[in-house]
C-alpha positions as CSV (number, residue, x, y, z in Angstrom):
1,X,0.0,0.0,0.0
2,X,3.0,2.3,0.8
3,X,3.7,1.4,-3.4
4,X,0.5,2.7,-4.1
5,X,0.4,5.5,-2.4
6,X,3.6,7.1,-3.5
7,X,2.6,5.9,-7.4
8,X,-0.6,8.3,-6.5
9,X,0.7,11.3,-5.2
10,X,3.1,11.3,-8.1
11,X,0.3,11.5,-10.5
12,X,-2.5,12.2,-8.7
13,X,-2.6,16.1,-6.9
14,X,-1.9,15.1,-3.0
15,X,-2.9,11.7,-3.9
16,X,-6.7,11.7,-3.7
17,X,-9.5,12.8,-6.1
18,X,-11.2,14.7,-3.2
19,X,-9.2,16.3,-0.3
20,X,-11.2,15.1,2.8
21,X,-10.1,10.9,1.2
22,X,-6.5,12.3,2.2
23,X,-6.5,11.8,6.0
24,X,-5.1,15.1,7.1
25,X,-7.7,16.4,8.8
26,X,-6.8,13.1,11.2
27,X,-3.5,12.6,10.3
28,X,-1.4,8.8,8.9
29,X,-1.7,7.3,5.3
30,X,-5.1,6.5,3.9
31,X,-5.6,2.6,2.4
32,X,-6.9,1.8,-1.1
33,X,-9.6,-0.1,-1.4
34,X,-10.1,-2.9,-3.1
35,X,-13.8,-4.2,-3.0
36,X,-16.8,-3.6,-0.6
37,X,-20.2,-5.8,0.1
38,X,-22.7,-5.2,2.1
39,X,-21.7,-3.2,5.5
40,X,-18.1,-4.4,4.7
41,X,-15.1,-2.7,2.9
42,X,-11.3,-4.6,1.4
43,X,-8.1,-2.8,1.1
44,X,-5.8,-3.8,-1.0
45,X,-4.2,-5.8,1.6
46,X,-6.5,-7.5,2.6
47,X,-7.9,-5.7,6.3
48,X,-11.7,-5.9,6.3
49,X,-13.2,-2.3,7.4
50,X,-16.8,-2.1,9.2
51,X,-17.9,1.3,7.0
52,X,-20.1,4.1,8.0
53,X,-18.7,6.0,5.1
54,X,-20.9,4.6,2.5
55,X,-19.7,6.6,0.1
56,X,-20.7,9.6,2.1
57,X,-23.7,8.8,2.2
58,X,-24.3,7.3,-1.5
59,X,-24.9,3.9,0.0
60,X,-28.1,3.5,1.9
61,X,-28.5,-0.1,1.0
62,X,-25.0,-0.7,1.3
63,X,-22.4,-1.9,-1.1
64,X,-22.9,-3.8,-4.0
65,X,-26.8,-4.4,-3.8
66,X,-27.5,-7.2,-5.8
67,X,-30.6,-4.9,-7.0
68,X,-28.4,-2.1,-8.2
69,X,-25.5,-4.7,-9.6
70,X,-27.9,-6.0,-11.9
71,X,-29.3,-3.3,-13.1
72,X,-26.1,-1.5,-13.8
73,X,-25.0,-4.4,-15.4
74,X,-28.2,-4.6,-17.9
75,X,-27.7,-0.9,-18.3
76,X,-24.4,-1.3,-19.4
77,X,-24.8,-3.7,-22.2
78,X,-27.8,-1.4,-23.7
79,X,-25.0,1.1,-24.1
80,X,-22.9,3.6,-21.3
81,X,-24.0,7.0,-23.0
82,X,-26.4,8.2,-25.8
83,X,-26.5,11.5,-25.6
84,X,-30.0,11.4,-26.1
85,X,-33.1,11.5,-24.1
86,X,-33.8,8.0,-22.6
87,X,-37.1,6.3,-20.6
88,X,-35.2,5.9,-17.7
89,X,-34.8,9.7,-16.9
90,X,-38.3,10.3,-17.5
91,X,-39.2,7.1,-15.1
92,X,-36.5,8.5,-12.4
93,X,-38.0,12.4,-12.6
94,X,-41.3,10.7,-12.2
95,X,-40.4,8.7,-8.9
96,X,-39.0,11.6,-7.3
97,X,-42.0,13.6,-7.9
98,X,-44.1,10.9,-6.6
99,X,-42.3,11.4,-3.3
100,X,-41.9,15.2,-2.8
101,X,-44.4,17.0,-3.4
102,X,-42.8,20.4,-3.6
103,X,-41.0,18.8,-7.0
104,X,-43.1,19.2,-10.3
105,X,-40.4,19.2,-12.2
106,X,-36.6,18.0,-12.1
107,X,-33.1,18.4,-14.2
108,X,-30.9,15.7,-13.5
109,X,-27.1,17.1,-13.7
110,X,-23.9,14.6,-12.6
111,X,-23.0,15.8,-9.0
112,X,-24.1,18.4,-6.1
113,X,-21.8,21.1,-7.3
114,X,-23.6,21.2,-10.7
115,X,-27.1,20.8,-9.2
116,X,-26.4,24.0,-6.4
117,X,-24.9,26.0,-9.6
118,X,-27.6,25.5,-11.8
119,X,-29.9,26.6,-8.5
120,X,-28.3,29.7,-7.8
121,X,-28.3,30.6,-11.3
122,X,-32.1,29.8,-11.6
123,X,-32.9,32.0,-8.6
124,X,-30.7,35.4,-9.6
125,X,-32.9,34.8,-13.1
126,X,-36.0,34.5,-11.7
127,X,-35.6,36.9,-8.9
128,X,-33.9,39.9,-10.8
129,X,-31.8,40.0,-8.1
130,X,-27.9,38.5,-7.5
131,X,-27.2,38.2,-3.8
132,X,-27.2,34.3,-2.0
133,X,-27.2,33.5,1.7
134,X,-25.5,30.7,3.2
135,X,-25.0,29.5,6.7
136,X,-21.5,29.3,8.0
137,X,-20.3,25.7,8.2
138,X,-22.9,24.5,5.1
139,X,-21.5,22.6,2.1
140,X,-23.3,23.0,-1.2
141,X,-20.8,22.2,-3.9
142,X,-17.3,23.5,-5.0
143,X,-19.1,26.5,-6.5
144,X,-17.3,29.8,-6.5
145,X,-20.0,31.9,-4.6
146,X,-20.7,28.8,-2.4
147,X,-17.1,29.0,-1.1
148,X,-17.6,31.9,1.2
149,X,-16.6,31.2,5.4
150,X,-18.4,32.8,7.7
151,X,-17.4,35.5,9.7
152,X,-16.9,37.0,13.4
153,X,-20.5,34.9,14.6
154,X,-22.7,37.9,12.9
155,X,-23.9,38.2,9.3
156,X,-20.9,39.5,6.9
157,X,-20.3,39.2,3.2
158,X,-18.5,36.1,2.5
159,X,-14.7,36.2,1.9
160,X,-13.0,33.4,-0.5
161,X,-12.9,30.1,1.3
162,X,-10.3,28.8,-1.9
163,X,-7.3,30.3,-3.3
164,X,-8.5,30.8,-7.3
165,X,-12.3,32.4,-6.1
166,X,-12.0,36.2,-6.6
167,X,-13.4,38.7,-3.6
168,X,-15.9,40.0,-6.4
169,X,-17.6,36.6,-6.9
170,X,-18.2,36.1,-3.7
171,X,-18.7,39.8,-2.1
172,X,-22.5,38.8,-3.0
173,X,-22.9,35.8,-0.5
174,X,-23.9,36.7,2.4
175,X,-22.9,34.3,5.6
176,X,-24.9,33.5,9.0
177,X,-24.8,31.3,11.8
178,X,-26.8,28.4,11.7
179,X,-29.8,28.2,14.1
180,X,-30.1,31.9,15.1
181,X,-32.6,34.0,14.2
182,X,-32.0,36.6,15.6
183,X,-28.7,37.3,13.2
184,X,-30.7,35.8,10.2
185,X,-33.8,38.4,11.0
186,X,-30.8,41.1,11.1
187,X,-29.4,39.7,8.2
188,X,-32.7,40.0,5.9
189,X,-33.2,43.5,7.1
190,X,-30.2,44.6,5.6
191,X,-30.3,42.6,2.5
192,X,-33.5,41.4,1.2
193,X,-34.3,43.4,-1.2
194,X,-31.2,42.5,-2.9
195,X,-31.3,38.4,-2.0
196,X,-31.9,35.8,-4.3
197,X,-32.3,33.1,-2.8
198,X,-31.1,31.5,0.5
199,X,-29.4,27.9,0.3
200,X,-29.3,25.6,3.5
201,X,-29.1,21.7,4.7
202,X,-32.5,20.8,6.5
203,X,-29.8,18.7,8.5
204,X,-26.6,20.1,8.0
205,X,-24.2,16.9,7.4
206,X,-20.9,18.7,6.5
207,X,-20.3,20.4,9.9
208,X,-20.8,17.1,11.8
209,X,-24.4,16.7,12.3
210,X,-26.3,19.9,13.6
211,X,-30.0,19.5,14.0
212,X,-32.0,22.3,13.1
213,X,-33.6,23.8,16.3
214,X,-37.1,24.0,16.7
215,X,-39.2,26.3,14.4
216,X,-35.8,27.1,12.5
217,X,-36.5,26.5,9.3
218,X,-40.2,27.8,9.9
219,X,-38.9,30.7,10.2
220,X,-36.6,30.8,7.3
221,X,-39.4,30.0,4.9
222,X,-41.5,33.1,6.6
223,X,-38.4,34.9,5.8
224,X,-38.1,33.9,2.4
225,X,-41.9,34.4,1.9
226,X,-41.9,38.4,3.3
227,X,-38.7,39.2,1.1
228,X,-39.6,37.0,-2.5
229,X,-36.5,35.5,-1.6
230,X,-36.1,31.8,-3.2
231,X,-35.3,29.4,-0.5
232,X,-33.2,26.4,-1.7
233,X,-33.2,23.1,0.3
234,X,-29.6,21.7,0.1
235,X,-31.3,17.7,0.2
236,X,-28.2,16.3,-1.5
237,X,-27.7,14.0,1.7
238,X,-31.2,13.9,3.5
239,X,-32.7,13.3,0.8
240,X,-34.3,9.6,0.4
241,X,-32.1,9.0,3.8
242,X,-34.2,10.6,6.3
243,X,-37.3,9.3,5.1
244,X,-39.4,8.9,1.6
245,X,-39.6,13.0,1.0
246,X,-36.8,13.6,2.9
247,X,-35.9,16.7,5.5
248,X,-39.0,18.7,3.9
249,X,-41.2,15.8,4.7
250,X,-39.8,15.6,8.4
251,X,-40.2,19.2,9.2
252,X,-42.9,20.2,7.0
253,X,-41.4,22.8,5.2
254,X,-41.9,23.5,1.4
255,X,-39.1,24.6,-0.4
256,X,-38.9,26.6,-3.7
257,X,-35.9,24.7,-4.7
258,X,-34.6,21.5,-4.1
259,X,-31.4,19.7,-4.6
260,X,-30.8,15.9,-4.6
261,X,-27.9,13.8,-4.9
262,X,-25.9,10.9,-2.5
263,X,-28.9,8.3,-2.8
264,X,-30.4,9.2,-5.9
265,X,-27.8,7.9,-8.1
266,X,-27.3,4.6,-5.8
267,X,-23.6,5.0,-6.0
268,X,-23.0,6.5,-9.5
269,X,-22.8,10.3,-10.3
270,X,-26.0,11.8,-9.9
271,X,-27.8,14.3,-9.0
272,X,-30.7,16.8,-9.3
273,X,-32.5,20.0,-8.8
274,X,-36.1,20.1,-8.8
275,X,-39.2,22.5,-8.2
276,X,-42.9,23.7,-9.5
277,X,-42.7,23.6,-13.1
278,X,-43.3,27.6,-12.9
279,X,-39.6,28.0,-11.6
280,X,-38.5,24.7,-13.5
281,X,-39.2,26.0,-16.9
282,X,-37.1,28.7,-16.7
283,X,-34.5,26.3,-17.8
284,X,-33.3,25.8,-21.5
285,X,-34.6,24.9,-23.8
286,X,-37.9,26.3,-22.3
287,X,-36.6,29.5,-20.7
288,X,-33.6,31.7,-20.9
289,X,-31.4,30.2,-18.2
290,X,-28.6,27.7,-19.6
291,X,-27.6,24.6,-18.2
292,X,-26.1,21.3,-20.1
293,X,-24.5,18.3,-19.2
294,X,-23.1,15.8,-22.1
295,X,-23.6,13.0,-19.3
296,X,-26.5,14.1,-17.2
297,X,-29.1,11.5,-16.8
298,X,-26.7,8.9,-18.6
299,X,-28.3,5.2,-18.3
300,X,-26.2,3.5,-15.7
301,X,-26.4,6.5,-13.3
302,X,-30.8,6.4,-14.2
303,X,-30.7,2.4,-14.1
304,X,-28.9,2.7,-10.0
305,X,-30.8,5.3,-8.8
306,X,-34.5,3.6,-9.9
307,X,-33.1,0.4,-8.3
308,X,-31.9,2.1,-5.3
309,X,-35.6,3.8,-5.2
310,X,-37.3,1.2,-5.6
311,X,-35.8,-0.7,-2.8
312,X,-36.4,1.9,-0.4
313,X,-39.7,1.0,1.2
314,X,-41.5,3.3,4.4
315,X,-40.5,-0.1,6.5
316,X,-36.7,0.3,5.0
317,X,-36.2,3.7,7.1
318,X,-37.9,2.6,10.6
319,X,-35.7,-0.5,10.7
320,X,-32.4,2.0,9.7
321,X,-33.3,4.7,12.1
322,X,-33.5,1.7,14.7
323,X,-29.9,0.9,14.0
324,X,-29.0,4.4,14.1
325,X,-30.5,5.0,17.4
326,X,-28.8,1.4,19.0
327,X,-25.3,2.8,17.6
328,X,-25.7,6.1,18.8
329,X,-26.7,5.1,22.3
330,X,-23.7,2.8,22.1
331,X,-21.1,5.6,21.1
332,X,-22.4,7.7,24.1
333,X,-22.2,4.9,26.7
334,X,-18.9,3.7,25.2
335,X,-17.0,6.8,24.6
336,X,-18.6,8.3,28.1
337,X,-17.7,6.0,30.2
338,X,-13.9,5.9,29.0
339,X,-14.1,9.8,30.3
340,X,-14.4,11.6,27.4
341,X,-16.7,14.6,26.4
342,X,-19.0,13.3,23.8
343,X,-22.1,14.3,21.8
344,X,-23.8,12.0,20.0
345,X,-26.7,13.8,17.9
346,X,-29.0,11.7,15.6
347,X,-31.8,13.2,13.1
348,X,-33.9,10.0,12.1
349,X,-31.3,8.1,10.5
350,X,-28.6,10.7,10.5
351,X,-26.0,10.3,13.4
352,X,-23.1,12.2,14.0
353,X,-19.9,12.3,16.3
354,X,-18.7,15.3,18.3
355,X,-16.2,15.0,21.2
356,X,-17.9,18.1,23.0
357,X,-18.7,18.8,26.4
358,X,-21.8,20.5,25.4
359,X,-24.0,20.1,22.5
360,X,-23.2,21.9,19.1
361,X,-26.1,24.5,17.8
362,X,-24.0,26.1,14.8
363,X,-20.5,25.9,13.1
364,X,-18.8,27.7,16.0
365,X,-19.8,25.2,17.9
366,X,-18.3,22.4,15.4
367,X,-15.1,23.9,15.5
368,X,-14.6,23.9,19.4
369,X,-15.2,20.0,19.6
370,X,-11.8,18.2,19.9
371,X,-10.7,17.6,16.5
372,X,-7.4,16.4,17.8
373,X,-9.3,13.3,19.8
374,X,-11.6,12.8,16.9
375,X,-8.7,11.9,15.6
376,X,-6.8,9.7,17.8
377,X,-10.2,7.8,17.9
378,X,-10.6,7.7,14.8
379,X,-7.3,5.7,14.1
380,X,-8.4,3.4,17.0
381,X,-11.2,2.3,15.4
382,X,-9.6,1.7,12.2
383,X,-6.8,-0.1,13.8
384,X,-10.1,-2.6,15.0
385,X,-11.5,-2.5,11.8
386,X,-13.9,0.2,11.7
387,X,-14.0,3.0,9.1
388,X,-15.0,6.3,10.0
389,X,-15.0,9.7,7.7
390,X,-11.5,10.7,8.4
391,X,-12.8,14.2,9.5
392,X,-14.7,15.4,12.3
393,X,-17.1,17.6,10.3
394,X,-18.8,15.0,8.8
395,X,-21.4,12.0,9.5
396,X,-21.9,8.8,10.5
397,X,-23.9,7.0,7.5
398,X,-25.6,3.8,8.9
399,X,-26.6,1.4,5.7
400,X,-29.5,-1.6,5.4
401,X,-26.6,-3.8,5.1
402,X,-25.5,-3.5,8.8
403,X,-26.7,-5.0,11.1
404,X,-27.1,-5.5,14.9
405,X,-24.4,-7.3,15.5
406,X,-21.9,-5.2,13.3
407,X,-23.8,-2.1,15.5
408,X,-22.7,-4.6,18.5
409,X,-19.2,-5.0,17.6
410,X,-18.2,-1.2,16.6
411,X,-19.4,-0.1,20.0
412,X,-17.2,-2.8,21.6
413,X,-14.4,-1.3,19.1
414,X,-15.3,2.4,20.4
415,X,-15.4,1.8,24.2
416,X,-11.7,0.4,23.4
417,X,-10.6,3.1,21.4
418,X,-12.0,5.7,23.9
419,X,-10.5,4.3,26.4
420,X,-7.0,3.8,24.7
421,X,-7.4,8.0,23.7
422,X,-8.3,8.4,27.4
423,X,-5.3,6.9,28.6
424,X,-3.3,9.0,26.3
425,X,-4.6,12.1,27.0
């Protein structure tokens, strides 16, 4: 593996095809991997991982679904692109408007960045106007404007959060802390009448987990409704994961926008933006807002994500949310009783990791958990043959394919790692 990963970072830029796969936020060598089944990854020499990567999230049903397999595989020998409009696009827009209602209509595009870029750029055209509002510690994509940090714990315009992103592009993206209305009310009263559209998570998965706090995203929507600002709901994670119509479904909120991704394409690159056909047909060829994609809604990518849809039954997310729940009470009794501050917030089948004396509201929050032990732990559970993300901003993704007994045996792996890092410390 040492080979390999020397013969990467020669040719590939620090190694990896996306920074966080690098392990530096937690420090050692990441492995290659060979195979995965199920609950289960393979390096390439041979260690067996327990994963609650899952692809970030991609893999609800686990790896290598015998569903999704097969009808990859048939996909495949019809042909890998056409170019050309196909039944199975129609057939996946269809299923995903059966199951949110706020979708009419949907584009399918090839990843999150693309489906937050063509939303942002639907918004400014519909809205006249060119500002976007973000909250500090949300991901939406590698887009430019998207890339802005927040600032001092108060609303400011965004600076660049990458070398490469000009001050200009993103001097229109206005930044708030997550959960606090009381900056977001101050926030709109400086810029609505020049705001777009306002992007956020319904569960934000890319700070660690953060649920929204209650009547949050109520009052967003009111917000959004007073100023004829578009609000766009980021479901590129909780969507199809939380439940059948995702985070709008659990709260009850209806967005103008929406954004899917992770489960929809079932492993592949996939993803979407959807909304009432009013908005929708805004888009070329209808309307006068360009977007194109030489492989968007290509047939292996439509063949996974029907499969993985279709295996997805209302029974499928009680019984995952049930594993979530016995892990998460696990991680807390484990990682507790070894003396450690831990937080162990779950949303439905969402579960995230935050070693924390107190619980985490917003970003700022995020950032004062102990990345350094997150670390050290997360080495110890590798070392027993559990993988988690290699960075503490992210999730725990719990599949189908585990199941009770793997839950089982990772919290036996955790109360050992926690109390090897307790030790340490």
């Amino acid at each position: 593996m040492a080979d390999l990963w020397d013969r990467a970072q020669a040719r590939i830029p620090g190694g990896v095809n996306s920074p966080v796969r690098a392990f530096q936020a937690v420090g050692g060598r990441p492995f290659f991997v060979d195979r995965a089944e199920g609950a289960f990854l393979w390096d390439t020499e041979g260690n067996r991982y327990c994963d609650y990567v899952q692809s970030w999230g991609a893999s609800i049903l686990g790896h290598a679904h015998p569903a999704i397999v097969k009808a990859v595989q048939d996909a495949a020998a019809a042909g890998t692109s056409y170019g050309a409009p196909t039944e199975a696009e129609v057939r996946l827009a269809e299923a995903v408007a059966d199951r949110v209602p706020s979708v009419e209509k949907l584009r399918l595009v090839n990843s999150g960045t693309e489906a937050a870029m063509t939303a942002v750029r639907l918004a400014r055209a519909v809205t006249g106007r060119h500002r976007i509002m973000k909250f500090a510690g949300g991901y939406h994509g590698h887009v430019d404007a998207l890339l802005a940090q927040a600032g001092s714990g108060v609303a400011t315009l965004g600076l660049p959060g990458s070398a490469g992103v000009p001050e200009d592009v993103v001097a229109g993206t206005v930044v708030v802390p997550f959960n606090d209305t009381t900056v977001l009310d101050e926030a709109f009263a400086d810029v609505s009448d020049s705001l777009a559209a306002v992007l956020v998570e319904g569960v934000p998965a890319n700070m660690g987990l953060v649920p929204p706090a209650e009547g949050f995203l109520a009052h967003l929507r009111q917000r959004c409704d007073e100023a004829g600002t578009l609000l766009i709901l980021d479901e590129v994670i909780t969507g199809f994961r939380v439940g059948p119509g995702g985070a709008q479904e659990r709260y009850g909120l209806t967005p103008d926008l929406s954004m899917f991704g992770k489960v929809l394409g079932g492993g592949l690159p996939l993803a979407a933006v959807g909304g009432p056909a009013e908005l929708m047909d805004d888009l070329a060829p209808l309307g006068p807002v360009y977007q194109a994609g030489t492989l968007s809604g290509n047939p292996l990518a439509t063949a996974a994500g029907l499969a993985v849809l279709g295996e997805l039954e209302l029974a499928s997310y009680g019984q995952l949310e049930e594993r979530v729940g016995q892990l998460a009470r696990g991680l807390a009794e484990a990682i507790g009783s070894a003396g450690l501050p831990v937080q162990v917030p779950q949303v439905g089948t969402l579960l995230g990791l935050f070693f924390s004396e107190a619980p985490v509201h917003d970003y700022a929050g995020a950032k004062r958990a102990d990345a350094e032990i997150y670390g050290r732990f997360f080495h110890g559970m590798l070392e027993r043959g559990v993988f988690l993300a290699p960075s503490a901003f992210e999730a725990i993704f719990v599949s189908l394919a585990h199941t009770s007994d793997d839950i089982d045996r990772t919290i036996e792996a955790a109360a050992v790692a926690a109390t090897q890092v307790a030790r340490a410390s």
